[in-house]
N, CA, C, O and CB atoms as a CASP TS submission, in Angstrom:
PFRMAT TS
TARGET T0000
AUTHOR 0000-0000-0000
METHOD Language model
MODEL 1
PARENT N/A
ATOM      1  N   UNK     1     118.531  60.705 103.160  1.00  0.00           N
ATOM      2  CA  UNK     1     118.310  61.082 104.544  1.00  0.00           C
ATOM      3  C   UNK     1     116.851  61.495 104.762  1.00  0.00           C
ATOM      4  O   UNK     1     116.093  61.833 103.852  1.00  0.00           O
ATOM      5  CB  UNK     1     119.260  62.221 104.947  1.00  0.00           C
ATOM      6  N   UNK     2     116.566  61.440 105.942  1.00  0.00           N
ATOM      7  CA  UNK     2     114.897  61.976 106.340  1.00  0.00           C
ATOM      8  C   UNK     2     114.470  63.076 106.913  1.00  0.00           C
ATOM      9  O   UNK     2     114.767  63.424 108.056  1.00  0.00           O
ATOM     10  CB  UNK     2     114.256  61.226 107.194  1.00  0.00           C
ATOM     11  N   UNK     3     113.782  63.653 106.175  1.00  0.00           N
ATOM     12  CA  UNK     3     113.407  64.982 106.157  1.00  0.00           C
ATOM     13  C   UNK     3     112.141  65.578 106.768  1.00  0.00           C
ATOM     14  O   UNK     3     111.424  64.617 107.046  1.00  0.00           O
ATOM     15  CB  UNK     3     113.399  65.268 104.966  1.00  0.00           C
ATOM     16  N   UNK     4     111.639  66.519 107.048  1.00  0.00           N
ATOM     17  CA  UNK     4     110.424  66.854 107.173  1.00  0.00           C
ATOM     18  C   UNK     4     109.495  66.993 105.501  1.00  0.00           C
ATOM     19  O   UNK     4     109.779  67.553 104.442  1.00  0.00           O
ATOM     20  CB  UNK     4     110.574  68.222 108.066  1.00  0.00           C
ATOM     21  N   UNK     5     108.175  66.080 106.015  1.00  0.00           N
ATOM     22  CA  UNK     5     107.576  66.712 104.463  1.00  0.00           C
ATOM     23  C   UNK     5     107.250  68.250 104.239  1.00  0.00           C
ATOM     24  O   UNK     5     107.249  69.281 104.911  1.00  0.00           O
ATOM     25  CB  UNK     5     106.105  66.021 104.120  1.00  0.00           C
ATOM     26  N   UNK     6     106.933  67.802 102.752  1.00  0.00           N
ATOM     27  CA  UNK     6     106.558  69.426 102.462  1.00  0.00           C
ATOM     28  C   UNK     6     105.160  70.069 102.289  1.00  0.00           C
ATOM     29  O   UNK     6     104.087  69.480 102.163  1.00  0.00           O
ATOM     30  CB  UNK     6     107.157  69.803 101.208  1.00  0.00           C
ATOM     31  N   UNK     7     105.336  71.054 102.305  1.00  0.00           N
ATOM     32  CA  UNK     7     103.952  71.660 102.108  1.00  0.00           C
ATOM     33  C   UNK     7     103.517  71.738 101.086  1.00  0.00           C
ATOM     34  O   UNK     7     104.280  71.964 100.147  1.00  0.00           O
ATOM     35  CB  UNK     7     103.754  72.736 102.458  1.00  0.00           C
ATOM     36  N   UNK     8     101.719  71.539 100.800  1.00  0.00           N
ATOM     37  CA  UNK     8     101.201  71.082  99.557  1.00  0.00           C
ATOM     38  C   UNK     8     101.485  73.181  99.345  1.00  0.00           C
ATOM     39  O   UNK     8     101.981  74.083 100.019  1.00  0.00           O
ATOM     40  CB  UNK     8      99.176  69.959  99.523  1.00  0.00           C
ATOM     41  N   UNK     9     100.777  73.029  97.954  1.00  0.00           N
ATOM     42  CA  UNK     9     101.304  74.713  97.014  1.00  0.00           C
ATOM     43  C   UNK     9      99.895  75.359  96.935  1.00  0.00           C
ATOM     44  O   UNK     9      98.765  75.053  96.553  1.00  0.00           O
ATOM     45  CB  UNK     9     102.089  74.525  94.941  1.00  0.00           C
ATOM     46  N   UNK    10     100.565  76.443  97.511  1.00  0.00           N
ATOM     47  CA  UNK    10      99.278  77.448  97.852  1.00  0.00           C
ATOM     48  C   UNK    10      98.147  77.693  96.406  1.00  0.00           C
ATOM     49  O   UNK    10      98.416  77.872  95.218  1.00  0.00           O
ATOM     50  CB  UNK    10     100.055  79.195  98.348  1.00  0.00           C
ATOM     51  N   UNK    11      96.865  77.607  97.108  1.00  0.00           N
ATOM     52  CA  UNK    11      95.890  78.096  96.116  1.00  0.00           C
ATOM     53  C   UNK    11      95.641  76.912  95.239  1.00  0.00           C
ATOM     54  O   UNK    11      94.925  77.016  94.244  1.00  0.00           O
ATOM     55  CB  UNK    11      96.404  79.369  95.282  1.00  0.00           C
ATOM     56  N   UNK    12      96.227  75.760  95.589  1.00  0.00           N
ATOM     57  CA  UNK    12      95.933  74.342  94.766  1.00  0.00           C
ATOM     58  C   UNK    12      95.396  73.575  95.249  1.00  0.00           C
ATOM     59  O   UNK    12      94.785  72.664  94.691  1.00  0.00           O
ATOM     60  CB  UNK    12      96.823  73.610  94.349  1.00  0.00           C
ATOM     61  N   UNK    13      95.548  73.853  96.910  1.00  0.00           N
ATOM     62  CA  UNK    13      94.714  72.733  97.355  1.00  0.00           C
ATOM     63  C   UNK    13      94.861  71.243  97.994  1.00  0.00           C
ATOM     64  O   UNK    13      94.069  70.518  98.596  1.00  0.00           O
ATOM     65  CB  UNK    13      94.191  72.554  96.442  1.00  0.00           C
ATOM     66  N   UNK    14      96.449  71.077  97.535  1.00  0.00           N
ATOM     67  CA  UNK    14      96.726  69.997  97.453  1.00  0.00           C
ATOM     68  C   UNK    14      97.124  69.592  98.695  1.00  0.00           C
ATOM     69  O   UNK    14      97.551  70.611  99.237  1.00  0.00           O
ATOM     70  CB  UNK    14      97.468  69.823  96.550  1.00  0.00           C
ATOM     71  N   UNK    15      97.242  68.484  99.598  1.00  0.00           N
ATOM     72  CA  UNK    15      98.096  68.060 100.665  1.00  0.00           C
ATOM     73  C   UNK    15      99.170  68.133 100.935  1.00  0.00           C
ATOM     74  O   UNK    15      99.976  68.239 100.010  1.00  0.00           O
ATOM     75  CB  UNK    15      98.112  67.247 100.823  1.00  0.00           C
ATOM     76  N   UNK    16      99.612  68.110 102.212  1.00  0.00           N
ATOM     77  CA  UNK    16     101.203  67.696 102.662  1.00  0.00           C
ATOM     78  C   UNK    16     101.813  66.851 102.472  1.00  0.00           C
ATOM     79  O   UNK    16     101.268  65.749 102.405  1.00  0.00           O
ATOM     80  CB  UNK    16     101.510  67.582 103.656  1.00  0.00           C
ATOM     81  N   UNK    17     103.143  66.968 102.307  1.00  0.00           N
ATOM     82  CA  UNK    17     103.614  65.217 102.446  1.00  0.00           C
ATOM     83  C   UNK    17     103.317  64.444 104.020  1.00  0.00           C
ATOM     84  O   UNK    17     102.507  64.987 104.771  1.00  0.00           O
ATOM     85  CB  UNK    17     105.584  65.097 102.189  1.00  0.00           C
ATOM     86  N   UNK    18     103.677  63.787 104.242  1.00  0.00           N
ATOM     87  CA  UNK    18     103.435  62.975 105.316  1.00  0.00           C
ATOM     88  C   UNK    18     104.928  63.043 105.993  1.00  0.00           C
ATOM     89  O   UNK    18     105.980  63.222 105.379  1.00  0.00           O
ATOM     90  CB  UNK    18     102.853  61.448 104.864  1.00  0.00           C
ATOM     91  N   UNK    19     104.750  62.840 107.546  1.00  0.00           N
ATOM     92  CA  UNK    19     105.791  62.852 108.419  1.00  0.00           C
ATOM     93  C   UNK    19     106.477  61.283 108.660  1.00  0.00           C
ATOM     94  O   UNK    19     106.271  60.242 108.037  1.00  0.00           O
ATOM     95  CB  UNK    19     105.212  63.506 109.741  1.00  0.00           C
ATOM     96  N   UNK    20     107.025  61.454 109.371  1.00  0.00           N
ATOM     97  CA  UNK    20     108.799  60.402 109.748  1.00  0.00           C
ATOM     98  C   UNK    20     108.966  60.395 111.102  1.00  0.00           C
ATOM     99  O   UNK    20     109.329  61.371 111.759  1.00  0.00           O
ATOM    100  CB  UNK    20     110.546  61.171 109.135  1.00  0.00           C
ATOM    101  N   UNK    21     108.729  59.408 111.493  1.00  0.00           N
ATOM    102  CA  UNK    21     109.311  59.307 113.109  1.00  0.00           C
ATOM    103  C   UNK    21     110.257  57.839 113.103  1.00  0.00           C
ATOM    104  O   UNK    21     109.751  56.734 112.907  1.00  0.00           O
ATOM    105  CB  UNK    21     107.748  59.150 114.472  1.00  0.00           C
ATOM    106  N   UNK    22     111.564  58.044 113.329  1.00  0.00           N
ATOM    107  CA  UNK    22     112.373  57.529 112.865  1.00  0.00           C
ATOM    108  C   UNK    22     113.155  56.517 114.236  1.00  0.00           C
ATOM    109  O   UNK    22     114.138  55.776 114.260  1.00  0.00           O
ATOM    110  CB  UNK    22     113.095  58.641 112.101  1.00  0.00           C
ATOM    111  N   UNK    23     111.971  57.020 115.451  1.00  0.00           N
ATOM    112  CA  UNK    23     112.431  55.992 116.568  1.00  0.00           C
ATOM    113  C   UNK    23     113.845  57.017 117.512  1.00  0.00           C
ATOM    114  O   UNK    23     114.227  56.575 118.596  1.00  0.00           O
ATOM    115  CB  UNK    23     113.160  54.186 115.569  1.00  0.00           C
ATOM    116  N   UNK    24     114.292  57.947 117.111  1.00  0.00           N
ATOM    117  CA  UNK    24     115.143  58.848 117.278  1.00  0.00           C
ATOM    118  C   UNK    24     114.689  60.331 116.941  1.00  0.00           C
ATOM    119  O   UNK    24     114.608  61.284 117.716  1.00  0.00           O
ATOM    120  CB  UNK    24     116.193  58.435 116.582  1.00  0.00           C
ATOM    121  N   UNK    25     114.492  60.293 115.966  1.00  0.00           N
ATOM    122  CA  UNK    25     113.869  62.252 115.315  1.00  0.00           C
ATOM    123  C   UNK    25     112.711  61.844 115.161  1.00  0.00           C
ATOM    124  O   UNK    25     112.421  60.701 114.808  1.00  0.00           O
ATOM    125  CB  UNK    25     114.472  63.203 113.559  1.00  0.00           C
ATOM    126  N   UNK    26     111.869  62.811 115.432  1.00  0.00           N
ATOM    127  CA  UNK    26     110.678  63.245 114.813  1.00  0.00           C
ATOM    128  C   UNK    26     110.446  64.010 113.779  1.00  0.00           C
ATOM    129  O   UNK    26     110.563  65.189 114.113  1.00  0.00           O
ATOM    130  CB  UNK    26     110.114  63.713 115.493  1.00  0.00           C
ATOM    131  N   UNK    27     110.077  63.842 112.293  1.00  0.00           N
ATOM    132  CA  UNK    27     110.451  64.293 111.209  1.00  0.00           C
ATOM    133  C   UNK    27     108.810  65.148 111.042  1.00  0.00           C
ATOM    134  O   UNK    27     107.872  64.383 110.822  1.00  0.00           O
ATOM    135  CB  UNK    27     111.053  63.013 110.065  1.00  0.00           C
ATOM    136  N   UNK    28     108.539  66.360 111.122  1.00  0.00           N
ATOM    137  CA  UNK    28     107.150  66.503 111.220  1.00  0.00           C
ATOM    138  C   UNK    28     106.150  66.991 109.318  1.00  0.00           C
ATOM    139  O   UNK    28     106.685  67.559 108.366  1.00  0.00           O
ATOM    140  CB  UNK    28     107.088  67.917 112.617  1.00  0.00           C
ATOM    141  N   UNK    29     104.848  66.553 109.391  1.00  0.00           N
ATOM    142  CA  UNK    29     104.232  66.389 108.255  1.00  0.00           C
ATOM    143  C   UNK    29     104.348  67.970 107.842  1.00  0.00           C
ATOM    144  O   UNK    29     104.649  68.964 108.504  1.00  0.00           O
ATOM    145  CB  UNK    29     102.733  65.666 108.390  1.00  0.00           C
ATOM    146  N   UNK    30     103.925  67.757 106.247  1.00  0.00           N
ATOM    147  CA  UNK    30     103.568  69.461 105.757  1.00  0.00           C
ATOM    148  C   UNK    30     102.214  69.999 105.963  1.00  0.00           C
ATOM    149  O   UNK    30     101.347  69.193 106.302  1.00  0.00           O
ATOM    150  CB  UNK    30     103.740  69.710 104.135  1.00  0.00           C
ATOM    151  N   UNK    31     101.884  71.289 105.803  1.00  0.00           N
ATOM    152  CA  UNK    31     100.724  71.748 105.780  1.00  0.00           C
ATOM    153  C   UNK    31      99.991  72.169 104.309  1.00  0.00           C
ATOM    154  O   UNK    31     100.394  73.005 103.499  1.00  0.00           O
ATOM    155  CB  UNK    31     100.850  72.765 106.651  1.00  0.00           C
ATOM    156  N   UNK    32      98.984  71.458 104.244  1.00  0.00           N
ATOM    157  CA  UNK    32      97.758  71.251 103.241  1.00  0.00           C
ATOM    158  C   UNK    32      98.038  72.595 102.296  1.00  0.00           C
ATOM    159  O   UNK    32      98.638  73.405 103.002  1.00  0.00           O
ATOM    160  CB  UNK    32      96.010  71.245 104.108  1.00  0.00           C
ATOM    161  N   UNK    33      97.850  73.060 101.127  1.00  0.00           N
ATOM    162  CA  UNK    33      97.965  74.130 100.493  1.00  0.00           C
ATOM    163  C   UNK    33      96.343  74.747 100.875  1.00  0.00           C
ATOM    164  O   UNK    33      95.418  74.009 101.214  1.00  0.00           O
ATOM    165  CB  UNK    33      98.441  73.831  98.874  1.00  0.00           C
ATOM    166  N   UNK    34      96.237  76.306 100.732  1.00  0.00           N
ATOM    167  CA  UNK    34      94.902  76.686 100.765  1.00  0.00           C
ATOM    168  C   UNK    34      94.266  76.240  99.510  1.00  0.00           C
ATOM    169  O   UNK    34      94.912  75.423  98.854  1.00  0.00           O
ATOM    170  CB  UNK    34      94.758  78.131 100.975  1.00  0.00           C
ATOM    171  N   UNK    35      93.391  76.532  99.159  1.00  0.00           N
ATOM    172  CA  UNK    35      92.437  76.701  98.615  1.00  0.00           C
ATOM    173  C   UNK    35      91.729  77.506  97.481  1.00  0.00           C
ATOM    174  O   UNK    35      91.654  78.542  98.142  1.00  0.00           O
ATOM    175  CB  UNK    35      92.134  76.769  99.295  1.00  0.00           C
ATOM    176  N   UNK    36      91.247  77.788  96.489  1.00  0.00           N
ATOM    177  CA  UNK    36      90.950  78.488  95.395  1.00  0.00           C
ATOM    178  C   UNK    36      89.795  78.060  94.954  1.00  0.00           C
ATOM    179  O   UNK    36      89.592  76.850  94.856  1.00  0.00           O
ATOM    180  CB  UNK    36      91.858  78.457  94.467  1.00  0.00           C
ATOM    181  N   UNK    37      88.804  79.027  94.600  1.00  0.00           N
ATOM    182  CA  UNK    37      87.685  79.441  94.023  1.00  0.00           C
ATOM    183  C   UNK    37      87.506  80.226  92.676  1.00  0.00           C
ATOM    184  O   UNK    37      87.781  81.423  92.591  1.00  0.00           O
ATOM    185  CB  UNK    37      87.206  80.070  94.892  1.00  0.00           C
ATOM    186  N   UNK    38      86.976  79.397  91.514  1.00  0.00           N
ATOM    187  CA  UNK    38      87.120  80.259  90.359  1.00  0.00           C
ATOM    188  C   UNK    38      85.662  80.219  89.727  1.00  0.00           C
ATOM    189  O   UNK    38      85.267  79.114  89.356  1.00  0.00           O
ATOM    190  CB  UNK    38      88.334  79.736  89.316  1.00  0.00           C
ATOM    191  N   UNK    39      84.778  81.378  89.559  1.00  0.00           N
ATOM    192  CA  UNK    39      83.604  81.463  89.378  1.00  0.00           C
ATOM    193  C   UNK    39      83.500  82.196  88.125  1.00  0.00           C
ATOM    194  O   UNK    39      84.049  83.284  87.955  1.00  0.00           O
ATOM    195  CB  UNK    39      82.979  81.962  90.448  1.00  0.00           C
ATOM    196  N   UNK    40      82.684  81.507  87.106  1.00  0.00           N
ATOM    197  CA  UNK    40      82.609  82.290  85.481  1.00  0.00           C
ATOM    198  C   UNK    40      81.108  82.628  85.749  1.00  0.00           C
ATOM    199  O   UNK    40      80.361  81.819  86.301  1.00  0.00           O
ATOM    200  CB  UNK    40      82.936  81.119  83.743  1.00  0.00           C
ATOM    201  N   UNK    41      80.686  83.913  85.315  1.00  0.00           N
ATOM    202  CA  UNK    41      79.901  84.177  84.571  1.00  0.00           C
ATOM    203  C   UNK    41      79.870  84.993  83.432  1.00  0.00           C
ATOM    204  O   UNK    41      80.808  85.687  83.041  1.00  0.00           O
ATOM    205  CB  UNK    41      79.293  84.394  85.133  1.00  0.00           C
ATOM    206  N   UNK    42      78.606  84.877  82.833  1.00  0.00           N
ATOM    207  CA  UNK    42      78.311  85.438  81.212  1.00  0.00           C
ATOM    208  C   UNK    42      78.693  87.165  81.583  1.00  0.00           C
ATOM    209  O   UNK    42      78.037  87.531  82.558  1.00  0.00           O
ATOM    210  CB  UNK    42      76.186  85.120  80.513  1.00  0.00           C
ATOM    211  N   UNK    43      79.374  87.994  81.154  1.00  0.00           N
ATOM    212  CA  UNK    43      79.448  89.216  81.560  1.00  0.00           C
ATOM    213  C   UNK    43      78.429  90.040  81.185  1.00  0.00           C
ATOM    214  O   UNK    43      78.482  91.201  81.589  1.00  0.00           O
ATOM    215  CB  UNK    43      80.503  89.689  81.232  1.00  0.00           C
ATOM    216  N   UNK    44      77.307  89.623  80.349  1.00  0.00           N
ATOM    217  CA  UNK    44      76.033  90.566  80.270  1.00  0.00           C
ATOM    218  C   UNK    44      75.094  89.932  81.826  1.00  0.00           C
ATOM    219  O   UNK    44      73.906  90.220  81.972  1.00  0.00           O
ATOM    220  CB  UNK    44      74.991  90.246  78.398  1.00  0.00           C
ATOM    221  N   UNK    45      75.629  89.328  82.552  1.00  0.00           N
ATOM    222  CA  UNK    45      75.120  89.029  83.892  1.00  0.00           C
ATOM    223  C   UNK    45      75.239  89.516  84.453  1.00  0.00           C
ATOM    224  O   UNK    45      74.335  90.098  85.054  1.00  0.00           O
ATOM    225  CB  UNK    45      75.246  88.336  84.474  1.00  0.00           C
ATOM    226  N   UNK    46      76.752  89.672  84.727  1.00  0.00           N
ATOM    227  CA  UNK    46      77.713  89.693  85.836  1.00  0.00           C
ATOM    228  C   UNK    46      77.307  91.198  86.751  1.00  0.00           C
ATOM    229  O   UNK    46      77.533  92.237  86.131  1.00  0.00           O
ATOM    230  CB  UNK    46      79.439  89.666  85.124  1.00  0.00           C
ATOM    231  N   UNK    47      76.946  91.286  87.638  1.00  0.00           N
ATOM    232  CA  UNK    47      76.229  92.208  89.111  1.00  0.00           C
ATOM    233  C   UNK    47      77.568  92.638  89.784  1.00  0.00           C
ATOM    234  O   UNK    47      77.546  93.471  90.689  1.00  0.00           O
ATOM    235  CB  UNK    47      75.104  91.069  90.482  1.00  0.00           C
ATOM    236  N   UNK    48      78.286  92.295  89.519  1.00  0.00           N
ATOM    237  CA  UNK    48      79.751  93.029  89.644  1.00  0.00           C
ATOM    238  C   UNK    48      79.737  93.329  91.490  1.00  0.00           C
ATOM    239  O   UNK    48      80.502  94.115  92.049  1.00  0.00           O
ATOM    240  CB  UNK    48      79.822  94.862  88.455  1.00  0.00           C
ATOM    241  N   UNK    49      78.677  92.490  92.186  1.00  0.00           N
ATOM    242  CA  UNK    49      78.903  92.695  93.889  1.00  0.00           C
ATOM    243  C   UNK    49      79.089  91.441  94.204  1.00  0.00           C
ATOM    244  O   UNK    49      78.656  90.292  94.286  1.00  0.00           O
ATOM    245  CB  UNK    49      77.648  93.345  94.874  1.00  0.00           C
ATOM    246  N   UNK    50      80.119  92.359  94.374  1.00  0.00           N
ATOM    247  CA  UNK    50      81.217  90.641  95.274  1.00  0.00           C
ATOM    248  C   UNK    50      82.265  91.673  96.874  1.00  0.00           C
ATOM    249  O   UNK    50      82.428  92.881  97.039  1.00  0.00           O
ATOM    250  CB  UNK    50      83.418  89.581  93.211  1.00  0.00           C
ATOM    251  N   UNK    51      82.589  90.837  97.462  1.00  0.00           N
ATOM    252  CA  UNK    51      83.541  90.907  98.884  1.00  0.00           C
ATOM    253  C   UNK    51      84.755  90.188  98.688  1.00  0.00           C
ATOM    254  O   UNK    51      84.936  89.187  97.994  1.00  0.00           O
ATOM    255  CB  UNK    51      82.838  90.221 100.246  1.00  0.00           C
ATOM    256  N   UNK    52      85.713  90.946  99.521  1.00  0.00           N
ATOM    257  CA  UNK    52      87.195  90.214  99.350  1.00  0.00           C
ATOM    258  C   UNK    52      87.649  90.936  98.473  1.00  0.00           C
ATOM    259  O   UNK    52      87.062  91.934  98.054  1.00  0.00           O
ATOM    260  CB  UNK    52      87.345  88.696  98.910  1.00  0.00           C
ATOM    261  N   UNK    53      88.763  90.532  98.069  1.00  0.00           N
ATOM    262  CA  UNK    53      89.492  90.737  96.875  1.00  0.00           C
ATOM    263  C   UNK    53      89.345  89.533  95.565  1.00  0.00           C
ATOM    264  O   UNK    53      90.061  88.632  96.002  1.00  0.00           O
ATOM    265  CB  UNK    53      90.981  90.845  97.399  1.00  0.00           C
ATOM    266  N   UNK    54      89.038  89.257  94.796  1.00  0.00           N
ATOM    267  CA  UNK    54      89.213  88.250  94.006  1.00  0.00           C
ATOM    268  C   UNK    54      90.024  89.185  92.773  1.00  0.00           C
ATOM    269  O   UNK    54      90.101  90.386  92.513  1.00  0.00           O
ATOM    270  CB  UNK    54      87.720  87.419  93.652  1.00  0.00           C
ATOM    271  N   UNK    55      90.434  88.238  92.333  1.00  0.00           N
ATOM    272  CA  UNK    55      91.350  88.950  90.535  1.00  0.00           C
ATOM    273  C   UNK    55      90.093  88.568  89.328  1.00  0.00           C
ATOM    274  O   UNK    55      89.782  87.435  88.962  1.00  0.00           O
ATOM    275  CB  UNK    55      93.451  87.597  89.849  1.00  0.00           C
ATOM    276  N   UNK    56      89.715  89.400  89.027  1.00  0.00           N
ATOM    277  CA  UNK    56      88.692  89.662  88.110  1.00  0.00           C
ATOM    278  C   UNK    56      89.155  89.713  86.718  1.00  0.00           C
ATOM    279  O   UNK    56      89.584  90.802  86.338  1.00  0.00           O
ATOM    280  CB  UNK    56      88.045  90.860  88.442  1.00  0.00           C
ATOM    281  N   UNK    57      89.146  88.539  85.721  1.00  0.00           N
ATOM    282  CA  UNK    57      89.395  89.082  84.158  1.00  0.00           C
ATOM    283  C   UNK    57      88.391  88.637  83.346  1.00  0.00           C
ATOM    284  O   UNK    57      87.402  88.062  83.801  1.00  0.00           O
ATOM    285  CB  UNK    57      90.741  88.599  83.457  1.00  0.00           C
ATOM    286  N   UNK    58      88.522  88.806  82.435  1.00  0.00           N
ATOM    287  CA  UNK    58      87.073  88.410  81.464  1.00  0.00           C
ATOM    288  C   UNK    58      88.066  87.693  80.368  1.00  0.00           C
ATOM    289  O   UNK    58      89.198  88.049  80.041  1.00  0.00           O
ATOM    290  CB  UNK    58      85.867  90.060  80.672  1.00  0.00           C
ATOM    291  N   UNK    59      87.124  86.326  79.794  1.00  0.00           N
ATOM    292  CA  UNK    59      87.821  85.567  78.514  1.00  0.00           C
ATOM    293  C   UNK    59      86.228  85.908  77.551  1.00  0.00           C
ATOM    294  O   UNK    59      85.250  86.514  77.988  1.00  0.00           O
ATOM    295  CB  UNK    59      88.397  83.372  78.874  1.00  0.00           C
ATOM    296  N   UNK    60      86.330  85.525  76.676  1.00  0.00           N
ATOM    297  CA  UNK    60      85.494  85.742  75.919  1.00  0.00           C
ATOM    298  C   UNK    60      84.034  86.495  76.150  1.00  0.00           C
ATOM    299  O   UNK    60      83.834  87.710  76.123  1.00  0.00           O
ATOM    300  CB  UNK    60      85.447  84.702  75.546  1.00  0.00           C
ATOM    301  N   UNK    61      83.069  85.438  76.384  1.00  0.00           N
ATOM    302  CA  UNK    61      82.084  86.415  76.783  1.00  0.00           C
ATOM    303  C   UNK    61      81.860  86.273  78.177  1.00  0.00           C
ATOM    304  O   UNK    61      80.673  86.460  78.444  1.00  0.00           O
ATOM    305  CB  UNK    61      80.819  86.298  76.046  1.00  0.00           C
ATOM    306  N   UNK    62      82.577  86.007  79.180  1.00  0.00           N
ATOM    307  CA  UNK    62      82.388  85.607  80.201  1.00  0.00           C
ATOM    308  C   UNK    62      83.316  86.560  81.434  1.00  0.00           C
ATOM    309  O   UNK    62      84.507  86.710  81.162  1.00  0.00           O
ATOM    310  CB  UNK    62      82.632  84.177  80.004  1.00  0.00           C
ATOM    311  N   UNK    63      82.978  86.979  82.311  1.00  0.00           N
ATOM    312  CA  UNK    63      83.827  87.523  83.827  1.00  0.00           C
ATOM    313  C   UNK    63      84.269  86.277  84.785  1.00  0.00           C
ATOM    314  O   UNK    63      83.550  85.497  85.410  1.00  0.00           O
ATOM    315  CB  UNK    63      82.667  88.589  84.926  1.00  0.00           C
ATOM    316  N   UNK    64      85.686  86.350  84.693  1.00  0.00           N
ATOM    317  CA  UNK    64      86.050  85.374  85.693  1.00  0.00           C
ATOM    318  C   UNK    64      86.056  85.971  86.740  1.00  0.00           C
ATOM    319  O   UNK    64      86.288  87.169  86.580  1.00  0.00           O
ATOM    320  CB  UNK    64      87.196  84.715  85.563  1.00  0.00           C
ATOM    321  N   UNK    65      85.851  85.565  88.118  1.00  0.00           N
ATOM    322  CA  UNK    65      86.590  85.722  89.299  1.00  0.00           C
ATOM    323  C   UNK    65      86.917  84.467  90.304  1.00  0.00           C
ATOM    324  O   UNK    65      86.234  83.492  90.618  1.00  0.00           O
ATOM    325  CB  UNK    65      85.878  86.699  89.996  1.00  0.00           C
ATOM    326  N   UNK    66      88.434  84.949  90.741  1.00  0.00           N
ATOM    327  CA  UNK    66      89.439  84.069  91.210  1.00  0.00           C
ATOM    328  C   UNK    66      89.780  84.390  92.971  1.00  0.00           C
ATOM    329  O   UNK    66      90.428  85.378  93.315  1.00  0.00           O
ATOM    330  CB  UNK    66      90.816  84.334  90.161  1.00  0.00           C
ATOM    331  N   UNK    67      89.290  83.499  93.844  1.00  0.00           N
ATOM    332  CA  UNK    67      89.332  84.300  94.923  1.00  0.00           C
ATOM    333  C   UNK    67      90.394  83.003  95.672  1.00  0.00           C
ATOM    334  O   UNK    67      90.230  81.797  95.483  1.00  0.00           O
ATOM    335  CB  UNK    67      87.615  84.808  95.658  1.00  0.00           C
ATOM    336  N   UNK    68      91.273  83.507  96.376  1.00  0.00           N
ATOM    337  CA  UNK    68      92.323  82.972  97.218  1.00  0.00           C
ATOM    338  C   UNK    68      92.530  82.944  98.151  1.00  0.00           C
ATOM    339  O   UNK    68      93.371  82.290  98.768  1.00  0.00           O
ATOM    340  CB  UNK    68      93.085  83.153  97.144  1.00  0.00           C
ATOM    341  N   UNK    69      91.306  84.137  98.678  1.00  0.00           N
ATOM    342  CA  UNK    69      91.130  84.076  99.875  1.00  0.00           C
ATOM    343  C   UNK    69      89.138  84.662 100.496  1.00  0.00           C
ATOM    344  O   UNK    69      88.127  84.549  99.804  1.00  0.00           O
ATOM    345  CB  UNK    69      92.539  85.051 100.349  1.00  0.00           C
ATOM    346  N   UNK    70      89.202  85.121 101.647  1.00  0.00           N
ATOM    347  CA  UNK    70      87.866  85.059 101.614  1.00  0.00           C
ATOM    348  C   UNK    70      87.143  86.289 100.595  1.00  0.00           C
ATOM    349  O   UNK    70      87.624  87.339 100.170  1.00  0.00           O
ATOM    350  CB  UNK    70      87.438  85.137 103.129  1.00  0.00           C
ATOM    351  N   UNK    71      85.839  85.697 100.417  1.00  0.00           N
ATOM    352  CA  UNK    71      84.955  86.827  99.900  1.00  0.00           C
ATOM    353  C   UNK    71      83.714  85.895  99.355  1.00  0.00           C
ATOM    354  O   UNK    71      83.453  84.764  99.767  1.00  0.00           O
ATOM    355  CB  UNK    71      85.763  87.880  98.603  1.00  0.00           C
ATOM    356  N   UNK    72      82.963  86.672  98.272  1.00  0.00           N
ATOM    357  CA  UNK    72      81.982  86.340  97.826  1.00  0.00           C
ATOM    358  C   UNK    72      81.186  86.764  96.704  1.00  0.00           C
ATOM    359  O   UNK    72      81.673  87.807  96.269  1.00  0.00           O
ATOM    360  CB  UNK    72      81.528  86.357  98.576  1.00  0.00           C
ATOM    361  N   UNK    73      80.323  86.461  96.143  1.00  0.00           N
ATOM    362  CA  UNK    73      79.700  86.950  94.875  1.00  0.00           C
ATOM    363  C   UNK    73      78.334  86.611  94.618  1.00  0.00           C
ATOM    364  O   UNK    73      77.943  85.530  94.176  1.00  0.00           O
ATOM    365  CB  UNK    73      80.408  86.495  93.783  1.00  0.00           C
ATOM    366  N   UNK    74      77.652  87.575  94.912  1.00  0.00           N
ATOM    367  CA  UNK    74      75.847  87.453  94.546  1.00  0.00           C
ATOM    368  C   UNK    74      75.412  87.986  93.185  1.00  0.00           C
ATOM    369  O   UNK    74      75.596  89.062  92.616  1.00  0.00           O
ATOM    370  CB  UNK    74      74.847  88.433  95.666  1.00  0.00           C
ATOM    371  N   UNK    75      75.087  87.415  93.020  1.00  0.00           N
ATOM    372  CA  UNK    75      74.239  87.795  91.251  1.00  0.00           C
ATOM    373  C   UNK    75      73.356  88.395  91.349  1.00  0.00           C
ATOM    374  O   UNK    75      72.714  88.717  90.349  1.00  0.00           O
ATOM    375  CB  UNK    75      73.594  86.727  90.294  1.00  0.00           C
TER
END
């Protein structure tokens, strides 16, 4: 049977499915997933001024930050 598409998955980025007009129903498209930003630096760098919220972890010698939504990061 025909469905409405789905929505691409948040923070991936990915697209919608596509819609159905079936001459009778209008089957309507999904909406695009947001978006994600993942910024490494060396943590003997890292200026630690940033905006927003991002999730901040460190892998080796490096500070990640992961932002999902708005903000920013100056060195």
């Amino acid at each position: 049977p025909a469905t409405a598409g789905g929505s691409g998955t948040a923070n991936r980025g990915g697209g919608g499915a596509g819609g159905y007009n079936s001459g009778v129903t209008n089957y309507s498209s999904g909406a695009g997933g947001s978006g994600v930003v993942i910024i490494s630096v060396p943590t003997n760098r890292y200026s630690g001024n940033y905006t927003g919220a991002p999730t901040i972890t460190t892998s080796g010698l490096n500070t990640i930050l992961t932002f999902t939504s708005s903000g920013s990061y100056t060195a």
